[in-house]
Backbone and ligand atoms as CSV (ligand in chain L), in Angstrom:
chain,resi,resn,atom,element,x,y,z
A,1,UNK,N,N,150.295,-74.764,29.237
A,1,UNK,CA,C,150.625,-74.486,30.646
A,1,UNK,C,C,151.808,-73.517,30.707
A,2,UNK,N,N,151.270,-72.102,31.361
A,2,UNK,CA,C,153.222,-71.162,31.382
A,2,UNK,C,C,153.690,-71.423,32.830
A,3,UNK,N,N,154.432,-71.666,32.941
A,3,UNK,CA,C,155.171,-71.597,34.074
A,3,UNK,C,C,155.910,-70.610,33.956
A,4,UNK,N,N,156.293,-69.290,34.846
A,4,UNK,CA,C,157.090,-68.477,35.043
A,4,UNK,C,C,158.184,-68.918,36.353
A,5,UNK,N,N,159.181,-68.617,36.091
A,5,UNK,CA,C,159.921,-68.973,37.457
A,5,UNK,C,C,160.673,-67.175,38.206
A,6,UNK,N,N,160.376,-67.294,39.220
A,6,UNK,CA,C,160.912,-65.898,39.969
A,6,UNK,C,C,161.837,-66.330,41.038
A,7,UNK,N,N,163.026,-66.012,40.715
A,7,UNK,CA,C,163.751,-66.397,40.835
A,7,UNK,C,C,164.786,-65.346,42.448
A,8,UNK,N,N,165.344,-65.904,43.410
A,8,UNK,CA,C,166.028,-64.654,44.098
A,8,UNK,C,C,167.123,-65.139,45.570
A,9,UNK,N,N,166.988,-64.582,46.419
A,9,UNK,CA,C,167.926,-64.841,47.566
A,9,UNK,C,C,166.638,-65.060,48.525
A,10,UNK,N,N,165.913,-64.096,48.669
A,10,UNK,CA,C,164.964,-63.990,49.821
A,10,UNK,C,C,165.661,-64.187,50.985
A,11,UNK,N,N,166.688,-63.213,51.453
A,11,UNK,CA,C,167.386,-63.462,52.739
A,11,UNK,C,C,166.592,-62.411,53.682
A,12,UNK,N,N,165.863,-62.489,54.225
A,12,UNK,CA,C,164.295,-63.196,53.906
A,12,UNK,C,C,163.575,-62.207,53.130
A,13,UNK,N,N,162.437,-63.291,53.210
A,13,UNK,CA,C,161.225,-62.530,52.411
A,13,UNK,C,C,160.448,-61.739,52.887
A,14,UNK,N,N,160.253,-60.402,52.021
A,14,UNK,CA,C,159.647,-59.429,52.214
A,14,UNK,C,C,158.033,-58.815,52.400
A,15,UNK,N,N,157.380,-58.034,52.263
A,15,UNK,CA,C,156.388,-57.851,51.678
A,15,UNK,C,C,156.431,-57.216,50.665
A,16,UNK,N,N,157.134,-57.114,50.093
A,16,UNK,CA,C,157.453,-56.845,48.698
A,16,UNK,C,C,157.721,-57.416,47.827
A,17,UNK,N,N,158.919,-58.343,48.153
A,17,UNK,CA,C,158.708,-60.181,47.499
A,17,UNK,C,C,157.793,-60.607,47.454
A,18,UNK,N,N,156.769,-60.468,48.127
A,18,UNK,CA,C,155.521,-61.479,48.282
A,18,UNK,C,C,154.378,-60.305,47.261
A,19,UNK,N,N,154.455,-59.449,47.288
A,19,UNK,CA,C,153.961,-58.377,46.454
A,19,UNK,C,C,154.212,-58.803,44.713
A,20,UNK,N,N,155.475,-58.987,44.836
A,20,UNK,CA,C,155.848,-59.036,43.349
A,20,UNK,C,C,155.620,-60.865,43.331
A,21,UNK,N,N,155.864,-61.807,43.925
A,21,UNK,CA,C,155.059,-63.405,43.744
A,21,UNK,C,C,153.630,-63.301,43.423
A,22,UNK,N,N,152.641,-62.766,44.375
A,22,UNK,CA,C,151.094,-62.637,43.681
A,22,UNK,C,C,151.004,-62.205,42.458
A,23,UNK,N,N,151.767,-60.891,42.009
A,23,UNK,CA,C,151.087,-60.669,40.845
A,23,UNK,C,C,151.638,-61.066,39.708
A,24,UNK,N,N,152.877,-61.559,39.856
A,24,UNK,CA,C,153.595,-62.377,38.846
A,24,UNK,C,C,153.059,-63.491,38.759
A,25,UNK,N,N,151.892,-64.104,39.840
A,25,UNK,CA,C,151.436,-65.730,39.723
A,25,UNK,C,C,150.075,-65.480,39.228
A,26,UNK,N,N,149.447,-64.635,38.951
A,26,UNK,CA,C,148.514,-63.884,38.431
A,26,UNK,C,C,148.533,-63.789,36.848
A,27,UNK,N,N,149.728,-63.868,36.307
A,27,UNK,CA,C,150.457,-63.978,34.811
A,27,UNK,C,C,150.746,-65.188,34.413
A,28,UNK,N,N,150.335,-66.278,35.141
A,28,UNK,CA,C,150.752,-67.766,34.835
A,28,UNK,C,C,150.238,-68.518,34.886
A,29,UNK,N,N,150.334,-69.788,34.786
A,29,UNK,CA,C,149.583,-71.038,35.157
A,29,UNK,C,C,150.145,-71.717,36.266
A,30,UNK,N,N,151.355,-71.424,36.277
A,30,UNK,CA,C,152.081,-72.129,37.723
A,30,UNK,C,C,153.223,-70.750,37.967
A,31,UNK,N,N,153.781,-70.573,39.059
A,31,UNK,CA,C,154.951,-69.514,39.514
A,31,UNK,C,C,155.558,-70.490,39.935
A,32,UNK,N,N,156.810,-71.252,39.758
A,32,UNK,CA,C,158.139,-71.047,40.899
A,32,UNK,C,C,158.949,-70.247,41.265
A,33,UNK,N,N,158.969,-70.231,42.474
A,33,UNK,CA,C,159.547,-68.975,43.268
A,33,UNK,C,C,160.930,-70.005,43.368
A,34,UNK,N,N,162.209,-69.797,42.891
A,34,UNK,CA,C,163.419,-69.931,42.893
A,34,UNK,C,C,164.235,-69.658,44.183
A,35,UNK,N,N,164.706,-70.420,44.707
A,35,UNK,CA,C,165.228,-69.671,46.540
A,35,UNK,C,C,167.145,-70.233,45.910
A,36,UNK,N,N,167.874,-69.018,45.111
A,36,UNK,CA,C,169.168,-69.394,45.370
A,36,UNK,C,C,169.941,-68.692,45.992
A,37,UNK,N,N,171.678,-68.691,45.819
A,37,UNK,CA,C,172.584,-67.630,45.923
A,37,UNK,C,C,172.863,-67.013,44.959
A,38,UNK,N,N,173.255,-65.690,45.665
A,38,UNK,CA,C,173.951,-64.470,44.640
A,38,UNK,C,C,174.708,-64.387,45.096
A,39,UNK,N,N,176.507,-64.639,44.413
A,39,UNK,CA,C,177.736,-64.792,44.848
A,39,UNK,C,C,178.337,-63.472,45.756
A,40,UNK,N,N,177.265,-62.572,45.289
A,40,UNK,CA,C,177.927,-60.768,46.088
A,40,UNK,C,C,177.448,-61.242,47.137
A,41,UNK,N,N,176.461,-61.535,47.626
A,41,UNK,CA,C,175.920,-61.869,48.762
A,41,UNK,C,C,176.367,-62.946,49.548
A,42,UNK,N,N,176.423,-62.439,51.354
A,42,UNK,CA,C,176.747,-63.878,52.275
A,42,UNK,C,C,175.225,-63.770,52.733
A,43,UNK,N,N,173.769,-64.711,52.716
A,43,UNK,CA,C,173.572,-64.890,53.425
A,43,UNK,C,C,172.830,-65.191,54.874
A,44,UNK,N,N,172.226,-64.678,55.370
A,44,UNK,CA,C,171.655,-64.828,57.056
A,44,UNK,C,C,171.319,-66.270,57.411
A,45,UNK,N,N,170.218,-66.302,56.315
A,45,UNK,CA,C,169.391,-67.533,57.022
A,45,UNK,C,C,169.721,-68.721,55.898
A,46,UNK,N,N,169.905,-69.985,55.895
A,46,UNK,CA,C,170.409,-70.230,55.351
A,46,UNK,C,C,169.381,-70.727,53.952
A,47,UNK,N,N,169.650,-71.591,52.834
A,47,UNK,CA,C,168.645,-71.513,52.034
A,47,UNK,C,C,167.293,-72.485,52.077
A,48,UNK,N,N,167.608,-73.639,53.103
A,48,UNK,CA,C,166.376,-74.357,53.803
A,48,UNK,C,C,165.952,-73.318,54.657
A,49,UNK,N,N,166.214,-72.242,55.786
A,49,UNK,CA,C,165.719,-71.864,56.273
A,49,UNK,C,C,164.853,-70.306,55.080
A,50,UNK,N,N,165.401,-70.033,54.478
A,50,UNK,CA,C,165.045,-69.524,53.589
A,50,UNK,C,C,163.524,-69.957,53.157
A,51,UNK,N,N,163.575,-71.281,52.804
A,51,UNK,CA,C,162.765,-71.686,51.941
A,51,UNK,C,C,161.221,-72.173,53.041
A,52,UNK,N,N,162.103,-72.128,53.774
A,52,UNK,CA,C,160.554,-72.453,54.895
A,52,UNK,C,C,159.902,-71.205,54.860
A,53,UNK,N,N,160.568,-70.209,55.574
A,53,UNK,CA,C,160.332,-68.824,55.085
A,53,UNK,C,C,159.087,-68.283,54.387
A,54,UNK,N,N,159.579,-68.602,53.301
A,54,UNK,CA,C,158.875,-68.348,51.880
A,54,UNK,C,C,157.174,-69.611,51.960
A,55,UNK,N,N,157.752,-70.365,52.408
A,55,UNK,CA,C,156.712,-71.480,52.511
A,55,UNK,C,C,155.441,-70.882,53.334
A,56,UNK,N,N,156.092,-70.864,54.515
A,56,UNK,CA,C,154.918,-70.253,55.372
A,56,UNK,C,C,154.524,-68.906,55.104
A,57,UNK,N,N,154.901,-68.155,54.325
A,57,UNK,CA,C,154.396,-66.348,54.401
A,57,UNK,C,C,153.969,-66.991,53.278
A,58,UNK,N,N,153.937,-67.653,52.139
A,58,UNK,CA,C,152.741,-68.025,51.289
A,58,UNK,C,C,152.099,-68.696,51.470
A,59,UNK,N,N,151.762,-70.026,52.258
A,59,UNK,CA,C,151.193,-71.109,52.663
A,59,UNK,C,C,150.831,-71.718,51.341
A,60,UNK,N,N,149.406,-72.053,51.468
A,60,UNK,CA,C,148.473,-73.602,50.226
A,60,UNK,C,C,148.390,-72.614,49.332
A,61,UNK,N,N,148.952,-71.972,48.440
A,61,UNK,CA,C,148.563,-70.787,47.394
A,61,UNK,C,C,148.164,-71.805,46.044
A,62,UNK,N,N,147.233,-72.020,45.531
A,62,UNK,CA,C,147.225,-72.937,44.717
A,62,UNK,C,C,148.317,-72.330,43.345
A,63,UNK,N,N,149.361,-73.228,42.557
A,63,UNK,CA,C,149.836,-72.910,41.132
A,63,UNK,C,C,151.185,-72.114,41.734
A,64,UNK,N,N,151.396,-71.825,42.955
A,64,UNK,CA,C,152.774,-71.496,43.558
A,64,UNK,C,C,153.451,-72.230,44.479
A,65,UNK,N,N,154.804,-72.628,43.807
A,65,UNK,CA,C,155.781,-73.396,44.932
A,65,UNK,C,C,156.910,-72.670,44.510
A,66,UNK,N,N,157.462,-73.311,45.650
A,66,UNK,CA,C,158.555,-72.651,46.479
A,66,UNK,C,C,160.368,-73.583,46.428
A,67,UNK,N,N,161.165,-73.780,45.457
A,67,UNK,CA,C,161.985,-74.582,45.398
A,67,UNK,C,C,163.517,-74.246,45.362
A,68,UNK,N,N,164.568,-75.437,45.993
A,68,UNK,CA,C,165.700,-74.254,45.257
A,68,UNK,C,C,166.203,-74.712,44.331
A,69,UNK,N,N,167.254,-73.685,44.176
A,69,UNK,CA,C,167.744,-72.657,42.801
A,69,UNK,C,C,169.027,-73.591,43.082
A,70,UNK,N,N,169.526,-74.422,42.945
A,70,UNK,CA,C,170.843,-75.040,42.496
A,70,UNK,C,C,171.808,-74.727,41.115
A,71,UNK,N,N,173.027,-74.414,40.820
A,71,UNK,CA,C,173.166,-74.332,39.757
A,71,UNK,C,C,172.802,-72.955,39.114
A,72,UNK,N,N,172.917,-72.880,37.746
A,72,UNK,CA,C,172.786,-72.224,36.651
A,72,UNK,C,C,171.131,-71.642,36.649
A,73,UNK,N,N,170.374,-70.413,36.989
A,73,UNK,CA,C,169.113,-70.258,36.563
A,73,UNK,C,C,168.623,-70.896,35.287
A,74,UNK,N,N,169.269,-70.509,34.333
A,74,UNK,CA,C,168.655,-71.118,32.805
A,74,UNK,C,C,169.004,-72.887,32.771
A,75,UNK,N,N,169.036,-73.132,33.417
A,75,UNK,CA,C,169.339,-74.993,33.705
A,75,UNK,C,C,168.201,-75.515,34.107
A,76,UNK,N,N,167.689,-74.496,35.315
A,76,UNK,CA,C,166.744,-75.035,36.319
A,76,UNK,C,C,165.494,-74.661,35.158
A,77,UNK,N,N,165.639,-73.154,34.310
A,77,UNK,CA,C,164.596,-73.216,33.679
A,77,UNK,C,C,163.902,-73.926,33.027
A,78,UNK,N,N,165.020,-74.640,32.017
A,78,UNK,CA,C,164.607,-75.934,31.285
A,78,UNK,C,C,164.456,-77.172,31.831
A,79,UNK,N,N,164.933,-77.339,32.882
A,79,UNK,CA,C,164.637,-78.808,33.819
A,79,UNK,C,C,162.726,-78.152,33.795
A,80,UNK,N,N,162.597,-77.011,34.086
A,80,UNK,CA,C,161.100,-76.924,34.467
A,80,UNK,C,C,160.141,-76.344,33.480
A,81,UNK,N,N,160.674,-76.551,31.854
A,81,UNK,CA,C,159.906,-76.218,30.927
A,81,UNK,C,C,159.272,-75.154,31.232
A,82,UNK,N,N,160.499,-73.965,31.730
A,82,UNK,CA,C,159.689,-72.681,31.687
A,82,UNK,C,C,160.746,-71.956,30.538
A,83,UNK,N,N,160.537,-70.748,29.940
A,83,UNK,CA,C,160.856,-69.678,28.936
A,83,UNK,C,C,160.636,-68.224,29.566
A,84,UNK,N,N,160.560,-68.458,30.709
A,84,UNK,CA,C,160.029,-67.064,31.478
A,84,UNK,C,C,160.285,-67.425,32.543
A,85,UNK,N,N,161.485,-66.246,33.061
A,85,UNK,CA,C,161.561,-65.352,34.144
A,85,UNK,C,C,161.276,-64.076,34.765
A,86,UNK,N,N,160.887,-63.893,36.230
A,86,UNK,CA,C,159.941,-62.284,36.080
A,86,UNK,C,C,160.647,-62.165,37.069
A,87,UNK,N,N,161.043,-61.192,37.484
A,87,UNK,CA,C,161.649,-60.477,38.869
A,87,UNK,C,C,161.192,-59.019,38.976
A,88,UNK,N,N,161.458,-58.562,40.462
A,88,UNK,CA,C,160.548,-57.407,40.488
A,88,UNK,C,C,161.831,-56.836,40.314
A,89,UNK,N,N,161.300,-55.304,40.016
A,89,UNK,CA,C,162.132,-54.045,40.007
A,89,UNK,C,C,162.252,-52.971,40.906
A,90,UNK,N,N,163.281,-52.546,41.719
A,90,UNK,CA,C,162.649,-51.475,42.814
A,90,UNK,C,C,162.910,-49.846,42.505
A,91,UNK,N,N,164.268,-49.863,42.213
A,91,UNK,CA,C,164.765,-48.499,42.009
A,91,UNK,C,C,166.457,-48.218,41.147
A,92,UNK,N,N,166.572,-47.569,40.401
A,92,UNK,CA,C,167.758,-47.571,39.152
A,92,UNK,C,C,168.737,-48.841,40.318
A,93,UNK,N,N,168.737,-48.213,41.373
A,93,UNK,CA,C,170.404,-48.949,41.909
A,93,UNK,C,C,169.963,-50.734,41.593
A,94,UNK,N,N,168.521,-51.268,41.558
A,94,UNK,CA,C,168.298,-52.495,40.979
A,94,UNK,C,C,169.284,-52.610,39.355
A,95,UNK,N,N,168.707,-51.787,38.733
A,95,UNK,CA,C,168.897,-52.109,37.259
A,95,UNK,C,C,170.110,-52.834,36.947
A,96,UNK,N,N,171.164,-52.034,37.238
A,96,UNK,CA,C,172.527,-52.365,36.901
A,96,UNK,C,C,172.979,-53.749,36.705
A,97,UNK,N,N,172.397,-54.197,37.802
A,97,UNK,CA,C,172.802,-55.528,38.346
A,97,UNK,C,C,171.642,-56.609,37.687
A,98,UNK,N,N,170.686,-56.270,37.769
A,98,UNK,CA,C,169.305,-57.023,36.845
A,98,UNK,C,C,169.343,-57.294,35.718
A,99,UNK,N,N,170.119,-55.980,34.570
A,99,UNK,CA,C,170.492,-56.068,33.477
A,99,UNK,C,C,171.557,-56.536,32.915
A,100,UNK,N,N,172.419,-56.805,33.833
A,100,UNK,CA,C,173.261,-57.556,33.675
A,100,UNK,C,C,172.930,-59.144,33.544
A,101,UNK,N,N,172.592,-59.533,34.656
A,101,UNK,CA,C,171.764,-60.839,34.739
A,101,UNK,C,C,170.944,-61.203,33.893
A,102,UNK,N,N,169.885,-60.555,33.250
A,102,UNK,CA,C,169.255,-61.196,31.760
A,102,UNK,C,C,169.657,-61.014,30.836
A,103,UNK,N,N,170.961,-60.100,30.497
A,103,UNK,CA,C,171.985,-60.536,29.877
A,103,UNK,C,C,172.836,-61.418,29.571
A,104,UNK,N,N,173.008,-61.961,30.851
A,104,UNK,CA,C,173.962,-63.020,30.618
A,104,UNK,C,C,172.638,-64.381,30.532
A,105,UNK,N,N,171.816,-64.539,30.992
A,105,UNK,CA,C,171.295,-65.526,31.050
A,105,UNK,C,C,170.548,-65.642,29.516
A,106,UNK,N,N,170.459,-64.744,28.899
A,106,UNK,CA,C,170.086,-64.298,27.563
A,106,UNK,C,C,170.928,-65.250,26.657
A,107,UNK,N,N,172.048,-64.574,27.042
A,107,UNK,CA,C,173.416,-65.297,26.138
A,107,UNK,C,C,173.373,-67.016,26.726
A,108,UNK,N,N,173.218,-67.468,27.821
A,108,UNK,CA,C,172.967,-69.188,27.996
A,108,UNK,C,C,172.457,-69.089,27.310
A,109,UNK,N,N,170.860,-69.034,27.209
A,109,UNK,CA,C,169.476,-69.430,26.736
A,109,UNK,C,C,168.861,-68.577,25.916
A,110,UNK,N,N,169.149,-68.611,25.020
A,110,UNK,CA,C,167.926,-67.342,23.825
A,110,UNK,C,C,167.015,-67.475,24.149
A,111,UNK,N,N,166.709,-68.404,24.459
A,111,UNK,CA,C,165.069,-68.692,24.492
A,111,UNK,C,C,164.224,-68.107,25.691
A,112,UNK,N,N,165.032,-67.787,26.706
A,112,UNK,CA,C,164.480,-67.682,27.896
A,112,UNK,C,C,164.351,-66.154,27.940
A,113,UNK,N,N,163.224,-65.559,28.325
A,113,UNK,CA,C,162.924,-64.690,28.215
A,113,UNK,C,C,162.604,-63.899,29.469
A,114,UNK,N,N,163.633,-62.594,30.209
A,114,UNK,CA,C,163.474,-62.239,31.216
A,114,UNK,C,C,162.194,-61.066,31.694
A,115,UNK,N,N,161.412,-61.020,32.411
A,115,UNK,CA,C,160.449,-59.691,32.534
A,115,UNK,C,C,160.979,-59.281,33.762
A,116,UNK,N,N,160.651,-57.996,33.773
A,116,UNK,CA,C,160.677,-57.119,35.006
A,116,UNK,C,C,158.994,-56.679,35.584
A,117,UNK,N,N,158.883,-56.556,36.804
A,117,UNK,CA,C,157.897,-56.204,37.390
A,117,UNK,C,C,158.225,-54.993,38.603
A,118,UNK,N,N,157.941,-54.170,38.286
A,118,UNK,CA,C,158.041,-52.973,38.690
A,118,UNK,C,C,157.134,-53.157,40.801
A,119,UNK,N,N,158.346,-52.457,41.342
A,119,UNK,CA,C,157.304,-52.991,42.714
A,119,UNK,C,C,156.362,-51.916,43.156
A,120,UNK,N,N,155.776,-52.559,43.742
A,120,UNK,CA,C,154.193,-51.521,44.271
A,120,UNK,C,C,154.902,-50.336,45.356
A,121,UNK,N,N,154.322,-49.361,44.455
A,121,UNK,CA,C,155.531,-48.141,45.150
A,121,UNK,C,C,155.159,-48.025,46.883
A,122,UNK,N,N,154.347,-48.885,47.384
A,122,UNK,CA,C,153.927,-48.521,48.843
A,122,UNK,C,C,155.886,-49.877,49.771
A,123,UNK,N,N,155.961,-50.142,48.505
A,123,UNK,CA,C,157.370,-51.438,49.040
A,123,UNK,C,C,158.605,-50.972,48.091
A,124,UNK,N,N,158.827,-49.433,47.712
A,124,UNK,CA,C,160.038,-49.519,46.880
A,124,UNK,C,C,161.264,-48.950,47.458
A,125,UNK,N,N,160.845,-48.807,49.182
A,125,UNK,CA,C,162.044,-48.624,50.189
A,125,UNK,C,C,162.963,-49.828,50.619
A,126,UNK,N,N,161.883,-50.585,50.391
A,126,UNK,CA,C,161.630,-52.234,51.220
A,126,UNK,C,C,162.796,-53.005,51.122
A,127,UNK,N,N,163.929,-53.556,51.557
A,127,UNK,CA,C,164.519,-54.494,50.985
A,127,UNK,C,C,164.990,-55.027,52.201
A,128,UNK,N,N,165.627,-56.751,51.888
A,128,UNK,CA,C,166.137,-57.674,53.244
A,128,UNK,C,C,167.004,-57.403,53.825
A,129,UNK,N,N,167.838,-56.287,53.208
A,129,UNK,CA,C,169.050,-56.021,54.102
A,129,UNK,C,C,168.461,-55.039,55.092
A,130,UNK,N,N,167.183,-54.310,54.578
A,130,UNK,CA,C,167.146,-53.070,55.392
A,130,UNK,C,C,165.925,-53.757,56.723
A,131,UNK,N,N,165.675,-55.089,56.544
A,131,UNK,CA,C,164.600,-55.847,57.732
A,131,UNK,C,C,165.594,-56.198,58.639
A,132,UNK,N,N,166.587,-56.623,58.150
A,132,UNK,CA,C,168.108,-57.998,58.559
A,132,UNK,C,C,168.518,-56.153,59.663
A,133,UNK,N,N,168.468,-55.477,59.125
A,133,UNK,CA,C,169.335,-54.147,59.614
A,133,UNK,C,C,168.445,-53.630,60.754
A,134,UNK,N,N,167.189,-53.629,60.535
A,134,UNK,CA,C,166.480,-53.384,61.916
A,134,UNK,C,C,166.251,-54.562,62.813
A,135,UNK,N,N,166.157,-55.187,62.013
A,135,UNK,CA,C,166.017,-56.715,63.384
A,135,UNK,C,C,166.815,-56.929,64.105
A,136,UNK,N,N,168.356,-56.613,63.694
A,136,UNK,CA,C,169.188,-56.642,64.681
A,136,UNK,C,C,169.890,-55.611,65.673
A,137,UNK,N,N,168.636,-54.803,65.441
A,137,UNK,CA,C,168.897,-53.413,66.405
A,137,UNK,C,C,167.695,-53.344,66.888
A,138,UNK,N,N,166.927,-54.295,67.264
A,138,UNK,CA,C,165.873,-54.014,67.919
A,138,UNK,C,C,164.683,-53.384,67.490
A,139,UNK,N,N,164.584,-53.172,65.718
A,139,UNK,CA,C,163.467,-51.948,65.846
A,139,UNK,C,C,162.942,-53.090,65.270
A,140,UNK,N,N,161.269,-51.758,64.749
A,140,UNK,CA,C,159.998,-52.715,64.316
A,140,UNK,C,C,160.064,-53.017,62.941
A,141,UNK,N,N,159.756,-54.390,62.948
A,141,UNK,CA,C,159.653,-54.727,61.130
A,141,UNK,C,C,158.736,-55.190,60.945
A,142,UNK,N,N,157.232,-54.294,62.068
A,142,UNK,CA,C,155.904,-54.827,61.497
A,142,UNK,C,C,155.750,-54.286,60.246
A,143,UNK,N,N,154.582,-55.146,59.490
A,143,UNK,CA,C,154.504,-54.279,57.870
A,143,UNK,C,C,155.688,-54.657,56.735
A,144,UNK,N,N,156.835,-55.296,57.056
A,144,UNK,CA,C,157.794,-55.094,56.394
A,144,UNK,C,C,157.984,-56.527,55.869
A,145,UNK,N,N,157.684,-57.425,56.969
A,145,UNK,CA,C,157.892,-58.847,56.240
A,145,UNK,C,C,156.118,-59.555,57.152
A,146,UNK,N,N,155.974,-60.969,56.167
A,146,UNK,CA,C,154.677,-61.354,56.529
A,146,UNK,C,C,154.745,-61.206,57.757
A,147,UNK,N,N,153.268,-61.224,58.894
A,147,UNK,CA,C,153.246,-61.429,60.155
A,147,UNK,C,C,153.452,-62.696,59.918
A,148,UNK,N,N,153.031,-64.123,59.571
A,148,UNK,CA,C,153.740,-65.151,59.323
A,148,UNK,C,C,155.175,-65.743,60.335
A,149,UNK,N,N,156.114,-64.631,59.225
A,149,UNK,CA,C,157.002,-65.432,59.919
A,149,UNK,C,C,158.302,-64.167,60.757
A,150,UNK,N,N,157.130,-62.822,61.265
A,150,UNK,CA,C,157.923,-61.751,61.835
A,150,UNK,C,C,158.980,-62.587,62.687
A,151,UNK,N,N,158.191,-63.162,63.841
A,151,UNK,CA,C,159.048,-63.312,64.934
A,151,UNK,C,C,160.208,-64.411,64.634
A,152,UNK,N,N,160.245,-65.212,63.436
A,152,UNK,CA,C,161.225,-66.258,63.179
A,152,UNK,C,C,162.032,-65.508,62.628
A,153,UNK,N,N,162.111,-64.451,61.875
A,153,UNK,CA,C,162.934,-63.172,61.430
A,153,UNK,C,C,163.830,-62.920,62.770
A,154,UNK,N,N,162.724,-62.569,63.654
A,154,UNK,CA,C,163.384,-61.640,65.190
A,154,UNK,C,C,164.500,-62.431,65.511
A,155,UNK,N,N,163.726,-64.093,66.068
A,155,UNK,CA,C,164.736,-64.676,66.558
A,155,UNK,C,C,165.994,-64.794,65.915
A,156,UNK,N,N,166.100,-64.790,64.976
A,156,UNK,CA,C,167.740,-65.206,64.233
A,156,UNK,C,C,168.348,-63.970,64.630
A,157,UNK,N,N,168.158,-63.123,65.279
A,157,UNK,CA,C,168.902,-61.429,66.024
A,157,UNK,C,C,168.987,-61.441,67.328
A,158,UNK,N,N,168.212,-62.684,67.526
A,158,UNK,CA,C,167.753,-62.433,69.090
A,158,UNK,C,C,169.275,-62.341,70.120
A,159,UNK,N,N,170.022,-62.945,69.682
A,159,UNK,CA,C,171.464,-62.996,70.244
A,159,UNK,C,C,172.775,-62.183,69.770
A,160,UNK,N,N,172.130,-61.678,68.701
A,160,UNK,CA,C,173.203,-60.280,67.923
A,160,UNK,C,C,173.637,-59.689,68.745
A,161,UNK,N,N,175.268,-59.275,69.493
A,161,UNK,CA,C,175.536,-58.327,69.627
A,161,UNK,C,C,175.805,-57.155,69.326
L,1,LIG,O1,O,167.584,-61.783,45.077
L,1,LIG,P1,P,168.851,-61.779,44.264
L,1,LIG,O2,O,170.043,-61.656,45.167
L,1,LIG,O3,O,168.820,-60.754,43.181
L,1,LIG,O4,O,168.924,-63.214,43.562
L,1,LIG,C1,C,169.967,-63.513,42.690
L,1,LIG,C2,C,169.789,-64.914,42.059
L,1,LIG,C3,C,169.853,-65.988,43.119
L,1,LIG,C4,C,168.478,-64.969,41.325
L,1,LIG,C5,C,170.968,-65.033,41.030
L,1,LIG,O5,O,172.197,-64.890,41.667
L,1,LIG,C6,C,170.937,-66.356,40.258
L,1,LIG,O6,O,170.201,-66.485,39.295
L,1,LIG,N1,N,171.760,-67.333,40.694
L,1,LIG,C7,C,171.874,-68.620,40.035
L,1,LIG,C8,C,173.171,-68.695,39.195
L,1,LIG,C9,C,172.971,-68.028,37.850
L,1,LIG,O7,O,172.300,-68.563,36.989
L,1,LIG,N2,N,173.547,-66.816,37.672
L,1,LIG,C10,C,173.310,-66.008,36.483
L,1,LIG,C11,C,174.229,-66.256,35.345
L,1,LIG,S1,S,175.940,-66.180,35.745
């Protein structure tokens, strides 16, 4: 049985996140999708609301759930007898920071072995700050995150000044 775990913030989730979950769950026998913090980061929604999120823009996907990320990634890995992590890749300004991270998680865990997944170039503009950035100016973020859970996106802006 492989379990891969993909691991991230999803402040919220994208169609590009959800781009890089299918085909990374496509490589496995089970995917957990990891919902934690990244200390650079404050944020929006919080990580239950997060995780509903993620719940509903994937729904009954059989061999994918949706859990959080408490703690240490390489902790949670071995609590879940996985050796594999996959995260997508978008553009160099990713790397820096990516490579750093399976670096260090390298050095926890030898064992754990990080992949990259390159994103589907129709989503390599795509990211949550830049949905979080139109939602709260009013523009459209059809296409950008599931129809799912557009309008639960909207509302958390709905009162932005
Ligand atoms: O979507 P992001 O912001 O790239 O996700 C980052 C996340 C949550 C995957 C990363 O910060 C993480 O793995 N946090 C858990 C703590 C950890 O293990 N950090 C790495 C070693 S210091």
């Amino acid at each position: 049985m492989k379990t891969f775990i993909c691991p991230g913030s999803f402040d919220p989730v994208t169609n590009g996140h959800l781009d890089i979950i299918y085909r990374a769950a496509a490589l496995c026998d089970k995917l957990i999708v990891a919902v934690g913090d990244n200390v650079n980061k404050e944020t929006t929604f919080s990580k239950q609301e997060r995780i509903e999120l993620l719940k509903t823009a994937i729904g009954d996907k059989p061999g994918i759930s949706v859990e959080p990320l408490d703690g240490l990634l390489t902790d949670f890995a071995r609590k879940k007898k996985s050796k594999t992590v996959i995260k997508g890749l978008r553009a160099l300004s990713d790397f820096e920071y990516e490579f750093q991270m399976a670096l260090l998680n390298k050095i926890l865990d030898s064992e754990i072995e990080t992949l990259f997944m390159m994103t589907n170039v129709n989503y390599s503009y795509l990211s949550s700050s830049a949905v979080k950035e139109l939602a709260r100016n009013a523009g459209n973020i059809e296409g950008l995150v599931p129809d799912s859970i557009k309008d639960k996106v909207l509302d958390k802006f709905k009162n932005y000044k």
